[in-house]
Each structure stands twice: as C-alpha cells, then as structure tokens.
C-alpha positions as CSV (number, residue, x, y, z in Angstrom):
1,X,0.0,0.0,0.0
2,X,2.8,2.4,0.6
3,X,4.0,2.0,-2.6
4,X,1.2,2.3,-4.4
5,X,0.7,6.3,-2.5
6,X,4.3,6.8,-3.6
7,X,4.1,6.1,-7.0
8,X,0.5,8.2,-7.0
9,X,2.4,11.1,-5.5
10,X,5.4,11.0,-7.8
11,X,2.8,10.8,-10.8
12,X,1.1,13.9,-9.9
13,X,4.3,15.6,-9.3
14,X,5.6,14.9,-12.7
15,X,2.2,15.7,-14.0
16,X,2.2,19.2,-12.2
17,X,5.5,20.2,-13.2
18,X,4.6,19.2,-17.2
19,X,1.2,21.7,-16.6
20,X,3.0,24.5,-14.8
21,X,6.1,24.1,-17.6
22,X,3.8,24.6,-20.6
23,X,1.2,27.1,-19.1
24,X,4.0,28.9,-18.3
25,X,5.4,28.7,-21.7
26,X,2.2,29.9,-23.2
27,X,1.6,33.2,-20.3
28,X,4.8,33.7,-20.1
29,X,5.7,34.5,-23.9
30,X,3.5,37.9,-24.2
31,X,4.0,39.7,-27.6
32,X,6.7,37.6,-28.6
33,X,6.2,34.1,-27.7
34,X,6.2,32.4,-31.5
35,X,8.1,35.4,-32.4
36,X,11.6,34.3,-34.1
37,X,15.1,35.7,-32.4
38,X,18.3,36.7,-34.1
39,X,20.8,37.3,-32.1
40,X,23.6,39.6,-32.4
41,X,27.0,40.3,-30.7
42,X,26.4,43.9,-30.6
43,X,24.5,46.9,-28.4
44,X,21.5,47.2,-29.1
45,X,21.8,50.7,-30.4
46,X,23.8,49.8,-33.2
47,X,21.3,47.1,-34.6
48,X,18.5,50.0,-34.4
49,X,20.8,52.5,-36.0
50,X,21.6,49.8,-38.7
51,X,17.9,49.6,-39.6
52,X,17.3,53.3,-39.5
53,X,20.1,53.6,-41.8
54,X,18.7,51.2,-43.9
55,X,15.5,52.9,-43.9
56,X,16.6,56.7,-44.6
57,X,19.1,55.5,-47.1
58,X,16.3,53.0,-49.0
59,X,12.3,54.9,-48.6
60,X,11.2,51.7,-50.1
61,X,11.6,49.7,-46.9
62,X,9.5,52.6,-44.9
63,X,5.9,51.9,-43.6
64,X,3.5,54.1,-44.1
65,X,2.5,55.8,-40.9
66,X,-1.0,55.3,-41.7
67,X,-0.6,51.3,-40.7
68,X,2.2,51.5,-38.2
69,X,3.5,53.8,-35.8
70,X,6.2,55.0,-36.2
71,X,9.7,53.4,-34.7
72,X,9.3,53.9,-30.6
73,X,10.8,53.0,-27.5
74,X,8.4,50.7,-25.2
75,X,9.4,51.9,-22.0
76,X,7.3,49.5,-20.1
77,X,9.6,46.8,-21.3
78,X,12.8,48.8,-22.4
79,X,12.0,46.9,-26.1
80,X,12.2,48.8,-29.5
81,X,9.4,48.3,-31.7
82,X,10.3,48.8,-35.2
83,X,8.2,48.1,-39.0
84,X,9.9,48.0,-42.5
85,X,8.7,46.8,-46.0
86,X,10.1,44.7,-48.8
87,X,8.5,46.1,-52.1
88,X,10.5,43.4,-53.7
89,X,8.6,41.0,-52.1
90,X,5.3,43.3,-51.4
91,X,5.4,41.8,-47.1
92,X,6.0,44.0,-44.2
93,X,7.7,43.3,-41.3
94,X,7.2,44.1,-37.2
95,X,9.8,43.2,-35.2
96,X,11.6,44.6,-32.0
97,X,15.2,44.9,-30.6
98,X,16.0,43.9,-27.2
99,X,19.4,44.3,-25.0
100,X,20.4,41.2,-22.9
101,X,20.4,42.3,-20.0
102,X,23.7,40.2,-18.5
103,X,25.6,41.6,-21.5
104,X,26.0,45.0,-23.2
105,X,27.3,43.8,-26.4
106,X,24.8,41.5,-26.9
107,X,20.7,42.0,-28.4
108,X,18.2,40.4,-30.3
109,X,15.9,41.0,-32.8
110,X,12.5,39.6,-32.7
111,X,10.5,39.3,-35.9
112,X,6.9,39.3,-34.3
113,X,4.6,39.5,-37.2
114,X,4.2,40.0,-41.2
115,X,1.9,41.3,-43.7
116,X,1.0,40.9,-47.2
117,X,1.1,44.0,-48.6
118,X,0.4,47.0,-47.0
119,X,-3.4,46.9,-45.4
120,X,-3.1,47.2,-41.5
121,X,-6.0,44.5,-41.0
122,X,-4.1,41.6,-42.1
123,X,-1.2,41.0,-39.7
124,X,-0.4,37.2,-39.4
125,X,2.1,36.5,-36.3
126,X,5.2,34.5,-37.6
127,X,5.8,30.6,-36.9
128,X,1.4,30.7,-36.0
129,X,-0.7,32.0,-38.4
130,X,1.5,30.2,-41.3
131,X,1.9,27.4,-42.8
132,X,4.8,25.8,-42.9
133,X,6.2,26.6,-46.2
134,X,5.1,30.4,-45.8
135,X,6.3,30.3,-42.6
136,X,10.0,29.6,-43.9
137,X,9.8,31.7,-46.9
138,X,9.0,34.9,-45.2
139,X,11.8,34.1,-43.0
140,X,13.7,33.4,-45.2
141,X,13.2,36.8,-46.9
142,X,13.3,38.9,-44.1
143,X,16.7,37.4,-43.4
144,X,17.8,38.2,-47.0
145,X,16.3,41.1,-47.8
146,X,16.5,43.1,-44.3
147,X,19.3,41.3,-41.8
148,X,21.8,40.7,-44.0
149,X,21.5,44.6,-45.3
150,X,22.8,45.6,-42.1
151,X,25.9,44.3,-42.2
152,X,26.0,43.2,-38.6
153,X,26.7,39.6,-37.5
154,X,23.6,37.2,-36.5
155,X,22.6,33.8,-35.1
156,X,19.1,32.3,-35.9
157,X,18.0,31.3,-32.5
158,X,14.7,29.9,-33.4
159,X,11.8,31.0,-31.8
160,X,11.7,29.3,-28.0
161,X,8.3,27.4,-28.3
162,X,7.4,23.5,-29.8
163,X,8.1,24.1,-33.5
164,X,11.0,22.6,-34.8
165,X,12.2,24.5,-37.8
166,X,13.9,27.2,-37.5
C-alpha cells in the first residue's frame, strides 16, 4: 500500500510540473512568444541605428505611418518596436530589438509578425498564423532582404516554443 501512494504522488508531481512548464510557456511569452530571435554580438543601439540607416538610405523599406507607428521606444519593457517593407517581395515586417540584460554587447531582434502587402488589418504573427512553407519563406526573406542589409553579425536562434524549424 505504501508503494502504491508513492508512486501516486510522484505521478502527480511529474504531471504538475509538465502543466506548470507549458502554461507557463504559453503566459509567459506575451508579444513575442512564437516570435523568431536573431541574435547579435552587438549593443543594441547599433542594430537600431543599422535599420534606421537602412530605412533613410532605402524609402522603399518605410511603412506608411497610416498602418504603423512609427519606430518607438516601449518603455514599459525597455524593447524597441520597429516596422519595414520589402517592395520586392510586397510583405511587411514588425519586429523589436532587445538588450540582454547580463551583457551590453549582446541584443536580439525579434520578428513578431508579417503582412501581405500594406493593409493594416491583415497581420499574421510568424511561426502561428503560417503554414509551414510560408512560414519559412518569409523568414527566409526577411533574413535576406532586411538582416543581412545591415551588415551586422547574427545567429538564428529559433523561436523558443514547440516548433521545430527554424
């Protein structure tokens, strides 16, 4: 009889931690929890400075205001929200920078979301609302038609949740 209770115990135990560990993936993520990370061995101010470069030196890439903000500092969560458009391949693109915190010269770039086009009512968040194939193509395009226009260093780092392609 005692070790039956044991093995109860230790079943809901295991069972608890599974629930707390993926409810807590899912509340935990906010904004960005399917979004997909790059991460570079720079400040962060240099990666924003890159895209703003980008941006003034290419109008093509610029979002109208009319279906984004413009670039802004989330001082609730120290993040930098930033929008930019490929006419080449007619998608925009939100994403946002973020120091690491235990390092100065280190920050990622989060692509959150994409949109066919430019009509604000048609965002899709990335590695969700896709399909798989889409899913990879538009990464694959904001890779080389935004990151590697900065210049600047980057690992894919996936995107943290229970997909497994990158």
């Amino acid at each position: 009889m005692k070790k039956k209770y044991k093995i109860i115990i230790i079943s809901f135990g295991v069972v608890g931690v599974l629930v707390l560990g993926i409810f807590g993936a899912f509340v935990g993520a906010g904004n960005g929890g399917y979004a997909q990370q790059y991460e570079f061995d720079v400040n962060s101010s240099i990666i924003i400075k890159a895209v703003e470069n980008l941006k003034i030196g290419n109008p093509i890439f610029n979002l109208p205001e009319s279906i984004y903000e413009p670039d802004s500092l989330d001082a609730s969560n120290s993040q930098f929200n930033m929008g930019i458009y490929s006419k080449k391949e007619n998608i925009s693109f939100l994403f946002f920078i973020e120091k690491n915190p235990n390092n100065v010269n280190k920050s990622s770039l989060y692509l959150v979301s994409i949109n066919r086009g430019m009509d604000y009512r048609d965002w899709k968040t990335v590695n969700h609302d896709l399909d798989r194939a889409e899913n990879l193509m538009v990464k694959r395009v904001f890779q080389e038609e935004i990151l590697n226009k900065l210049k600047l260093n980057y690992k894919n780092k996936g995107n943290n949740m229970f997909i497994f392609w990158k």
